[in-house]
TIVO-2410 file (N, C-alpha, C; in nm, 3 decimals):
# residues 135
REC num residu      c1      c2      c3 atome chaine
REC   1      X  -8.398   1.786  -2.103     N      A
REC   1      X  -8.427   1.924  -2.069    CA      A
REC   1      X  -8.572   1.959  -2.104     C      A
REC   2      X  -8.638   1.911  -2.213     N      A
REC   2      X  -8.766   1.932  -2.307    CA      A
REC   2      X  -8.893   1.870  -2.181     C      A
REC   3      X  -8.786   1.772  -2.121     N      A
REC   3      X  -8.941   1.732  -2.052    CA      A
REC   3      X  -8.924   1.762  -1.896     C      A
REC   4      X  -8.852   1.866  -1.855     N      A
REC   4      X  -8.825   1.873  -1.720    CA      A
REC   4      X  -8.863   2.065  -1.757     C      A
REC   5      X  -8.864   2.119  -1.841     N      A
REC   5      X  -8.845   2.269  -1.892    CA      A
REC   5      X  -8.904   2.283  -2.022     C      A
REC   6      X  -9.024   2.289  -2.068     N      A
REC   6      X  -9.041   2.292  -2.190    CA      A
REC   6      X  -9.034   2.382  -2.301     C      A
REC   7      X  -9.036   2.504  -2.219     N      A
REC   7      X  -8.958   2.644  -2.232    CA      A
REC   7      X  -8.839   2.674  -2.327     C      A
REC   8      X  -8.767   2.564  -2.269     N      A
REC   8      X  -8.627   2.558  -2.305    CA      A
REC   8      X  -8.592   2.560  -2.447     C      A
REC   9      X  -8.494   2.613  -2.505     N      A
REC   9      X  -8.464   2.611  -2.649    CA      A
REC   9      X  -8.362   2.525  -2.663     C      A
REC  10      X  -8.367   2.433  -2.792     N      A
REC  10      X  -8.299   2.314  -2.795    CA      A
REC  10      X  -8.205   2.375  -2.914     C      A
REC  11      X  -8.066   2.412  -2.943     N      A
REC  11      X  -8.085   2.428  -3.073    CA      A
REC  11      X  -7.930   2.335  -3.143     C      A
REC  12      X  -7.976   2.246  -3.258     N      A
REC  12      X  -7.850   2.151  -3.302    CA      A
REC  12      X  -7.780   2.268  -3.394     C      A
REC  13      X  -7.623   2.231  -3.360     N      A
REC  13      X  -7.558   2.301  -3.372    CA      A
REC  13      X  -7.433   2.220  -3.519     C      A
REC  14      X  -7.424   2.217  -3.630     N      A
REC  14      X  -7.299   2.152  -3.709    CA      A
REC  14      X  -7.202   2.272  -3.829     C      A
REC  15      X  -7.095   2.201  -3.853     N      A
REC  15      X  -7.019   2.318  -3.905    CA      A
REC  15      X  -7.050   2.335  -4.003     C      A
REC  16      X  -7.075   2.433  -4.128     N      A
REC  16      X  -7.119   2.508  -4.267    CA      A
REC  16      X  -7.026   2.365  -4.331     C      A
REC  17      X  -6.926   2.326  -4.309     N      A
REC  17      X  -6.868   2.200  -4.416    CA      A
REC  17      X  -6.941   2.075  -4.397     C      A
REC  18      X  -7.017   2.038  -4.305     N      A
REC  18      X  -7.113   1.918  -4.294    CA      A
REC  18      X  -7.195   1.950  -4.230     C      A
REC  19      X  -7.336   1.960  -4.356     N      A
REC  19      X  -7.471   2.032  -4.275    CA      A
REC  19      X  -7.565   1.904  -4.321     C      A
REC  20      X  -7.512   1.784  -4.298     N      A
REC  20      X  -7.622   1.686  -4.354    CA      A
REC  20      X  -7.708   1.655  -4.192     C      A
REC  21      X  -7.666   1.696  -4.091     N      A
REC  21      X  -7.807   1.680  -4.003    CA      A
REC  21      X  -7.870   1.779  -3.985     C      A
REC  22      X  -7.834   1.924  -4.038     N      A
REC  22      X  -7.899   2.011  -4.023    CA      A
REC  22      X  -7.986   2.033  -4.139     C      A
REC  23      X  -7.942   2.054  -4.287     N      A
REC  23      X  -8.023   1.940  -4.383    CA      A
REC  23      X  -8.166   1.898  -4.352     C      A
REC  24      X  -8.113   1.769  -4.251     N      A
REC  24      X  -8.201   1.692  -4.251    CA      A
REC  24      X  -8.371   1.703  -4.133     C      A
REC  25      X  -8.283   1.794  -4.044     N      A
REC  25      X  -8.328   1.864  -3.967    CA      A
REC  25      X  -8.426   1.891  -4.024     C      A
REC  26      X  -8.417   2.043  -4.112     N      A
REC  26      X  -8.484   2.120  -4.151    CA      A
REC  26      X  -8.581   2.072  -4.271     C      A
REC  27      X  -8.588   1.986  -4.304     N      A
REC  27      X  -8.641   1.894  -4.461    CA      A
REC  27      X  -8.772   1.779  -4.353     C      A
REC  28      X  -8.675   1.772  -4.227     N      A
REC  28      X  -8.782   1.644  -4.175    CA      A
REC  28      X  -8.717   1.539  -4.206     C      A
REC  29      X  -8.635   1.488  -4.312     N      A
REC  29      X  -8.625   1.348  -4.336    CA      A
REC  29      X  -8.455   1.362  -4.386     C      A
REC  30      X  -8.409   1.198  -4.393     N      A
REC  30      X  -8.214   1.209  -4.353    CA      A
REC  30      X  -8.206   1.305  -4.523     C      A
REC  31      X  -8.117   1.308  -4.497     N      A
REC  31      X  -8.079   1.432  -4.578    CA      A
REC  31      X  -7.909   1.380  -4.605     C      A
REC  32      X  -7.854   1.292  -4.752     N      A
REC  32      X  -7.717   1.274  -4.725    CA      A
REC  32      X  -7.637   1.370  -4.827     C      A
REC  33      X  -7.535   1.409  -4.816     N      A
REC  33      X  -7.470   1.490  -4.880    CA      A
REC  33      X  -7.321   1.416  -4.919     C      A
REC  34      X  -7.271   1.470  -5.033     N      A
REC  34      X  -7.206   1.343  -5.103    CA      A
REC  34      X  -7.030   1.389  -4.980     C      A
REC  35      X  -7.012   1.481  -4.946     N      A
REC  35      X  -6.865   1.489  -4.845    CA      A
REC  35      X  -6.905   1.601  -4.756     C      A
REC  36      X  -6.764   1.636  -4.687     N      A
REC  36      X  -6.750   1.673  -4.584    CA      A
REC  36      X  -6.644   1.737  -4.556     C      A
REC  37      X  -6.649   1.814  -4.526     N      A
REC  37      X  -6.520   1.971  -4.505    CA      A
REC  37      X  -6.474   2.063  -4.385     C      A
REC  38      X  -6.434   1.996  -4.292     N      A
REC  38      X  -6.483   2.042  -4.149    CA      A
REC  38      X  -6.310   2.009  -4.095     C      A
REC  39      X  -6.317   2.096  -3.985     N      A
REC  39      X  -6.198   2.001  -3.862    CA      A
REC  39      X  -6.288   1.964  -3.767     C      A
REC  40      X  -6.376   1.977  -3.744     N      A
REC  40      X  -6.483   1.894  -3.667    CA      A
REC  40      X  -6.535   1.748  -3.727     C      A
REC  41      X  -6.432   1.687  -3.684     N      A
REC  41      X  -6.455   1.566  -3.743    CA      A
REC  41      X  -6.497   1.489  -3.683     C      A
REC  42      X  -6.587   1.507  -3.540     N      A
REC  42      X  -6.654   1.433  -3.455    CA      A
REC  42      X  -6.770   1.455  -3.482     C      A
REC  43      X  -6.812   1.514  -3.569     N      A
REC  43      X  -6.989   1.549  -3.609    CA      A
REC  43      X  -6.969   1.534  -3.771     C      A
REC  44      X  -6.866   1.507  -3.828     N      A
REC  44      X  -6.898   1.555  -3.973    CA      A
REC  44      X  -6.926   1.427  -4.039     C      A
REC  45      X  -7.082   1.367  -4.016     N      A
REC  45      X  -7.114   1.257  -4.095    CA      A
REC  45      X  -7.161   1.328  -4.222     C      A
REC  46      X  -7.193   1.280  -4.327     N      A
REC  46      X  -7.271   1.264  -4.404    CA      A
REC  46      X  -7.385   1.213  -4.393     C      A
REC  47      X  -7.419   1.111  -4.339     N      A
REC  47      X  -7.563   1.069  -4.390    CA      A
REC  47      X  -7.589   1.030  -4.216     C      A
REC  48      X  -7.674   1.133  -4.158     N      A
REC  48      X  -7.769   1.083  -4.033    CA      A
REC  48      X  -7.811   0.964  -4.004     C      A
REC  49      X  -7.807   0.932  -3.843     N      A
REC  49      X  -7.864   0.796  -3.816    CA      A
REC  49      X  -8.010   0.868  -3.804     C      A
REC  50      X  -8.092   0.761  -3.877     N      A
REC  50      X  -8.253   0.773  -3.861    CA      A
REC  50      X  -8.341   0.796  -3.714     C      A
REC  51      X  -8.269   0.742  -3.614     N      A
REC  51      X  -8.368   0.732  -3.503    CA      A
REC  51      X  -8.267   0.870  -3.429     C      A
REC  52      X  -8.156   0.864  -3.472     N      A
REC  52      X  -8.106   1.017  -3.387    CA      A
REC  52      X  -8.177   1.155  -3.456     C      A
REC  53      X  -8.245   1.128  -3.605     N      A
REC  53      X  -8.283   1.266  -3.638    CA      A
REC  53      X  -8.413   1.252  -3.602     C      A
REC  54      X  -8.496   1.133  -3.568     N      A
REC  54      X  -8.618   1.153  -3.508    CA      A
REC  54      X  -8.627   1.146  -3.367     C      A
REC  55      X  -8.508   1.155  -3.300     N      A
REC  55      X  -8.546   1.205  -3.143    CA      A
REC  55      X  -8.484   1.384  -3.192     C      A
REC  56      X  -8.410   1.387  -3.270     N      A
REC  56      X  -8.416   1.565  -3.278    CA      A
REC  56      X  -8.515   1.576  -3.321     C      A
REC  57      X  -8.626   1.556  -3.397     N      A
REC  57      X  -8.707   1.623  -3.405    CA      A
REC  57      X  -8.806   1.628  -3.337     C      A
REC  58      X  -8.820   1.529  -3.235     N      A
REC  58      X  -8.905   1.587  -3.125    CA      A
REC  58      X  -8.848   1.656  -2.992     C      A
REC  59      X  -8.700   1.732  -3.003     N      A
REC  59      X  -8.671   1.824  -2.880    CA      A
REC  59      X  -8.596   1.953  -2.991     C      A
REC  60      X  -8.532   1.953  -3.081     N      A
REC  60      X  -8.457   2.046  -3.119    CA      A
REC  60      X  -8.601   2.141  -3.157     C      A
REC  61      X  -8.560   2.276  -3.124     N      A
REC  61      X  -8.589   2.397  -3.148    CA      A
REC  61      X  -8.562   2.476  -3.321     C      A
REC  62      X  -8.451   2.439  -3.342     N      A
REC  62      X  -8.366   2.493  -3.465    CA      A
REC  62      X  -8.246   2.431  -3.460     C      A
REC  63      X  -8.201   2.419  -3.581     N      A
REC  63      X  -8.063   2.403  -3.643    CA      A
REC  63      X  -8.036   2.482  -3.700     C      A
REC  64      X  -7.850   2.510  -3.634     N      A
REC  64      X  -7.794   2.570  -3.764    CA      A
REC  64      X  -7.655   2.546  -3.818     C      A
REC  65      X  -7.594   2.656  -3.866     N      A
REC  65      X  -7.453   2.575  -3.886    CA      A
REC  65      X  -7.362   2.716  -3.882     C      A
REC  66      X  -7.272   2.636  -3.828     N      A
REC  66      X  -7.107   2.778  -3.807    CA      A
REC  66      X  -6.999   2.749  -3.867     C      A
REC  67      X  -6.965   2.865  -3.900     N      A
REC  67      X  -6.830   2.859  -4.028    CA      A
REC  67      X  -6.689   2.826  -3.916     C      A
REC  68      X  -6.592   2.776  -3.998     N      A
REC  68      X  -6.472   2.695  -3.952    CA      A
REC  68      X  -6.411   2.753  -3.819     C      A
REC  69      X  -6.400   2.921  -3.914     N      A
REC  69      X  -6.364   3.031  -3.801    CA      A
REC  69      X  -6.391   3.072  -3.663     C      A
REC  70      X  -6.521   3.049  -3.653     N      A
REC  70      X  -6.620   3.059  -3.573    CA      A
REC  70      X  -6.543   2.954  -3.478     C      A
REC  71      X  -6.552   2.775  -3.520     N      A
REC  71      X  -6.501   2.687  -3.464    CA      A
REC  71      X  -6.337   2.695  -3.407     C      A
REC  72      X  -6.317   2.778  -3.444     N      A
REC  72      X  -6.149   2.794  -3.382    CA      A
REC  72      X  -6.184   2.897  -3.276     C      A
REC  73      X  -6.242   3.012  -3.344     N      A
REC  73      X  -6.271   3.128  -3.195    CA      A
REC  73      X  -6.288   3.038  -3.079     C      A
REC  74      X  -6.407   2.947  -3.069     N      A
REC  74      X  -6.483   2.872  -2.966    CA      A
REC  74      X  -6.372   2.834  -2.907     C      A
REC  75      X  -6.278   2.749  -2.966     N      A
REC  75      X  -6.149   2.650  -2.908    CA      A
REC  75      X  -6.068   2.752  -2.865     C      A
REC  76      X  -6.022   2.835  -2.951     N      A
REC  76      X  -5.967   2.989  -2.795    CA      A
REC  76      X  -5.971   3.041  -2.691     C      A
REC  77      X  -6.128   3.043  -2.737     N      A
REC  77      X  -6.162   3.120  -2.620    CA      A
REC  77      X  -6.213   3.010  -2.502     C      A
REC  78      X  -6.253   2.883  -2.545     N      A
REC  78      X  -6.233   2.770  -2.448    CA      A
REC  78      X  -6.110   2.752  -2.363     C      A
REC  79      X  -5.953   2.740  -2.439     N      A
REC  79      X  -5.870   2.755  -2.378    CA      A
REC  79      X  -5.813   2.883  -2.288     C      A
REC  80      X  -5.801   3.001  -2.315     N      A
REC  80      X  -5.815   3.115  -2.277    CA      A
REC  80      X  -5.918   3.141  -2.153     C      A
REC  81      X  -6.025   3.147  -2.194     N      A
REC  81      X  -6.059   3.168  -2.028    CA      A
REC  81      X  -6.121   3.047  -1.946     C      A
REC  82      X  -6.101   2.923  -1.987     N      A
REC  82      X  -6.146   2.822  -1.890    CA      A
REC  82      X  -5.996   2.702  -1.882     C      A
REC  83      X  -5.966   2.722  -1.955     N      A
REC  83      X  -5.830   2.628  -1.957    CA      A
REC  83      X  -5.846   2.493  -2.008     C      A
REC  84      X  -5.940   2.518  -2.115     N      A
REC  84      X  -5.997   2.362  -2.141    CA      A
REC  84      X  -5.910   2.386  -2.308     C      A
REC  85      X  -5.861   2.227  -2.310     N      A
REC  85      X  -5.813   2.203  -2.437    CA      A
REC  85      X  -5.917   2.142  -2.509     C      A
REC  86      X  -6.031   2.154  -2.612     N      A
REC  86      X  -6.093   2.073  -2.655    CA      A
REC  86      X  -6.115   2.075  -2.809     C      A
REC  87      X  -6.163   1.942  -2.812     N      A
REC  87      X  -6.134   1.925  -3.019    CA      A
REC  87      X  -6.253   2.048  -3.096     C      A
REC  88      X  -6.248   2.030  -3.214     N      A
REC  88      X  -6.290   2.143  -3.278    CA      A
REC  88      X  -6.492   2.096  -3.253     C      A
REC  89      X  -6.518   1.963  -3.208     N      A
REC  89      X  -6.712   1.994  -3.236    CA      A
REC  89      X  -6.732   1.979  -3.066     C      A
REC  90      X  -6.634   1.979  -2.985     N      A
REC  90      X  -6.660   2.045  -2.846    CA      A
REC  90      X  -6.680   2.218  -2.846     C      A
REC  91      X  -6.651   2.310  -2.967     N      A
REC  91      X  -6.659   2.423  -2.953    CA      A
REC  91      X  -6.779   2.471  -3.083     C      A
REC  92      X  -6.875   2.365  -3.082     N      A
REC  92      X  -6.987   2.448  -3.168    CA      A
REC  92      X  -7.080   2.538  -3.077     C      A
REC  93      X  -7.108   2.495  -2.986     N      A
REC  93      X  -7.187   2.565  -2.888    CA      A
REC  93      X  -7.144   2.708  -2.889     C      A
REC  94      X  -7.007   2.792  -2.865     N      A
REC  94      X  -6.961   2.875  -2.866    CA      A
REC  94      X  -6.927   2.952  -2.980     C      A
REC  95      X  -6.919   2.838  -3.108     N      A
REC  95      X  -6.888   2.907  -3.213    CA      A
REC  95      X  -7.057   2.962  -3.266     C      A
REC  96      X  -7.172   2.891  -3.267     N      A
REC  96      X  -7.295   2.969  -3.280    CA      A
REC  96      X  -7.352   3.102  -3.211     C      A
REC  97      X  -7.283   3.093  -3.100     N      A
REC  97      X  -7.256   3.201  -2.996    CA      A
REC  97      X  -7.229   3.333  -3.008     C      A
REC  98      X  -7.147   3.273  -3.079     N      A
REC  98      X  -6.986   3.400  -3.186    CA      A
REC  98      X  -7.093   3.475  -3.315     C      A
REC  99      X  -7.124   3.390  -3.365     N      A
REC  99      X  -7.184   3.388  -3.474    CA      A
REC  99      X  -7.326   3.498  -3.480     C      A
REC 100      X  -7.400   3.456  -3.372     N      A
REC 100      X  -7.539   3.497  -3.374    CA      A
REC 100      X  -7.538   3.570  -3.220     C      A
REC 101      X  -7.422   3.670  -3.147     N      A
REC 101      X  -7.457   3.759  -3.036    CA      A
REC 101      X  -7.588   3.782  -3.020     C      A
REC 102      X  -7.653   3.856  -3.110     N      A
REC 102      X  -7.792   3.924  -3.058    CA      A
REC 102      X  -7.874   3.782  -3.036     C      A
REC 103      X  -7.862   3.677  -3.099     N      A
REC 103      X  -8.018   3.574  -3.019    CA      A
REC 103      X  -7.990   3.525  -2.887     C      A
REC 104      X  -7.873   3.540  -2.873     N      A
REC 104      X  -7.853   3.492  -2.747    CA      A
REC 104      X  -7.839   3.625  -2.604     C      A
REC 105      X  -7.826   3.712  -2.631     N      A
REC 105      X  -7.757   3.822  -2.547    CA      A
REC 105      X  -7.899   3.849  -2.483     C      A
REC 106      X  -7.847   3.877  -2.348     N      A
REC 106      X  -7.928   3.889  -2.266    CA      A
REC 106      X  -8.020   3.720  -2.160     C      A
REC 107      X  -7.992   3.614  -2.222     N      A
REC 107      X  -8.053   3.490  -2.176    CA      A
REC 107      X  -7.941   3.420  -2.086     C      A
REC 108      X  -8.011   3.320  -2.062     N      A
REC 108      X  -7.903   3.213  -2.005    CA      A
REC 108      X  -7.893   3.109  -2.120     C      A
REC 109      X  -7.743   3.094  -2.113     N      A
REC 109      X  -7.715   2.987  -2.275    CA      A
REC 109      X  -7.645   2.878  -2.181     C      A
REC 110      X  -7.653   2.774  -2.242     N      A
REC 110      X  -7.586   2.621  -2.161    CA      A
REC 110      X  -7.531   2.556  -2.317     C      A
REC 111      X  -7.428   2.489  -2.311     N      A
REC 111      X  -7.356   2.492  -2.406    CA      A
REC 111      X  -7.317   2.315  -2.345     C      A
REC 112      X  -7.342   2.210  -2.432     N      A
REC 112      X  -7.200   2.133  -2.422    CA      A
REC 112      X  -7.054   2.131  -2.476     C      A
REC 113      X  -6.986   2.086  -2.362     N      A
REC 113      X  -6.856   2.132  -2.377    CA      A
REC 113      X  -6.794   1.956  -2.360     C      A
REC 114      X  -6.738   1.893  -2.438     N      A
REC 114      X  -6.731   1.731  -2.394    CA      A
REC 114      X  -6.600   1.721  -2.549     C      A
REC 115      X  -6.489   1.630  -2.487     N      A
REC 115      X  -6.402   1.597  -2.615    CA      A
REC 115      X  -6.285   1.655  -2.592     C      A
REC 116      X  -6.152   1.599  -2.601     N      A
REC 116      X  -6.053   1.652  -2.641    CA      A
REC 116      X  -5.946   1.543  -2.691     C      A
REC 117      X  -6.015   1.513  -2.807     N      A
REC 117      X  -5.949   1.387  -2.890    CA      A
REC 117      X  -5.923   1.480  -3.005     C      A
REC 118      X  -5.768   1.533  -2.998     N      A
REC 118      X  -5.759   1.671  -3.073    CA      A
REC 118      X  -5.571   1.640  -3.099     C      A
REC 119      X  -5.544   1.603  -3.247     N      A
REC 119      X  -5.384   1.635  -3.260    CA      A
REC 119      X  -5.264   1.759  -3.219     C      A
REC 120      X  -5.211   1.718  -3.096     N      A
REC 120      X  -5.105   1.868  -3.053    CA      A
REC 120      X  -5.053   1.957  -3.186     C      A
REC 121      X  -5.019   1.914  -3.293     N      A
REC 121      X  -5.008   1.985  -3.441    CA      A
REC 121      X  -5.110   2.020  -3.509     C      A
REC 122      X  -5.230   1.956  -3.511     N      A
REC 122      X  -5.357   1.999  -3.516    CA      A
REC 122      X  -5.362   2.119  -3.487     C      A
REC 123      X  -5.433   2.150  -3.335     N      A
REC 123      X  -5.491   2.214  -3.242    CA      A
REC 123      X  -5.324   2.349  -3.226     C      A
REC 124      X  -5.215   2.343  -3.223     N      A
REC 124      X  -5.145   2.431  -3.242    CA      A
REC 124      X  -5.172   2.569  -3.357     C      A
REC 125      X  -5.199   2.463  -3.506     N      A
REC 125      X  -5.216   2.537  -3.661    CA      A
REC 125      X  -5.339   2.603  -3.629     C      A
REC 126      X  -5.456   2.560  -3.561     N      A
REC 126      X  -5.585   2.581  -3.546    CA      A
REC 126      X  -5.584   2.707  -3.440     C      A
REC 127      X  -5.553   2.720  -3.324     N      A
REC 127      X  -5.591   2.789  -3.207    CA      A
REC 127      X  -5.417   2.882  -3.218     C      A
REC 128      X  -5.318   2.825  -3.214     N      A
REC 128      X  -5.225   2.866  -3.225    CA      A
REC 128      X  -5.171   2.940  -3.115     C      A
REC 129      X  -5.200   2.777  -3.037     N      A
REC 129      X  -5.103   2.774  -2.926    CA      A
REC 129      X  -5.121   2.633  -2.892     C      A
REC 130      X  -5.030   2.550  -2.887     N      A
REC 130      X  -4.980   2.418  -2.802    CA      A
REC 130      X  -5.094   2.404  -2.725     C      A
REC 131      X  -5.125   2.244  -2.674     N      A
REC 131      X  -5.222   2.227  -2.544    CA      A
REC 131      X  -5.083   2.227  -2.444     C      A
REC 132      X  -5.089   2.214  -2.349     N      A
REC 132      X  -4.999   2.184  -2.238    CA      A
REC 132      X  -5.056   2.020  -2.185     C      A
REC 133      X  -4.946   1.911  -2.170     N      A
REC 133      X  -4.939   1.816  -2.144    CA      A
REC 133      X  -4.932   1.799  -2.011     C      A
REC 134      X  -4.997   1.738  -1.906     N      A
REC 134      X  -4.993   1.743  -1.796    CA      A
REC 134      X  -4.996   1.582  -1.722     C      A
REC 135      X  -4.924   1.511  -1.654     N      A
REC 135      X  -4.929   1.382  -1.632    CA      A
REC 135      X  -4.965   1.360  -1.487     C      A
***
């Protein structure tokens, strides 16, 4: 996007229970933190790969991080008005969203939306409602 739009705002998005790339982000250099506290357990490393935090730092804009809650709204309201079942770090985009209305209101926001490697008992306790199984 950075080199087709340079305009564009890049911004990495991880949950308040694992902020070691945002951390690291913001410091410049890996940044490891001793655990991890998240249901986003598709982002919740601890310790950054080196060459992934130095291609963020030549496109990301800002990092930040969204609380758990936030991450369930996203997965709601993912299911709810698009009909998408997806795991809890397919809904950071939306949960920063939630989080911070005024930086975004008024723009065009693009969000990835990718993942639904998500437990039906999981994602029930979490969103609190069943995915629907479809074959």
């Amino acid at each position: 996007m950075k080199a087709r739009a340079p305009e564009v705002e890049v911004i990495c998005i991880q949950p308040l229970g694992a902020p070691a790339m945002t951390h690291s982000w913001r410091q410049r250099r890996v940044v490891t933190t001793d655990s991890t506290s998240t249901i986003a357990d598709g982002v919740a490393g601890r310790r950054p790969i080196p060459a992934v935090l130095d291609d963020l730092l030549l496109v990301a804009d800002d990092a930040v991080l969204v609380k758990e809650a936030s991450i369930i709204a996203g997965m709601r309201m993912l299911l709810d008005y698009a009909g998408l079942v997806v795991e809890p770090s397919a809904a950071l985009g939306i949960a920063a969203i939630l989080e911070d209305r005024d930086r975004f209101a008024g723009r065009h926001v693009v969000t990835i939306v990718c993942g639904s490697n998500v437990d039906v008992d999981a994602y029930h306790r979490w969103v609190g409602a069943a995915p629907i199984h479809r074959s």
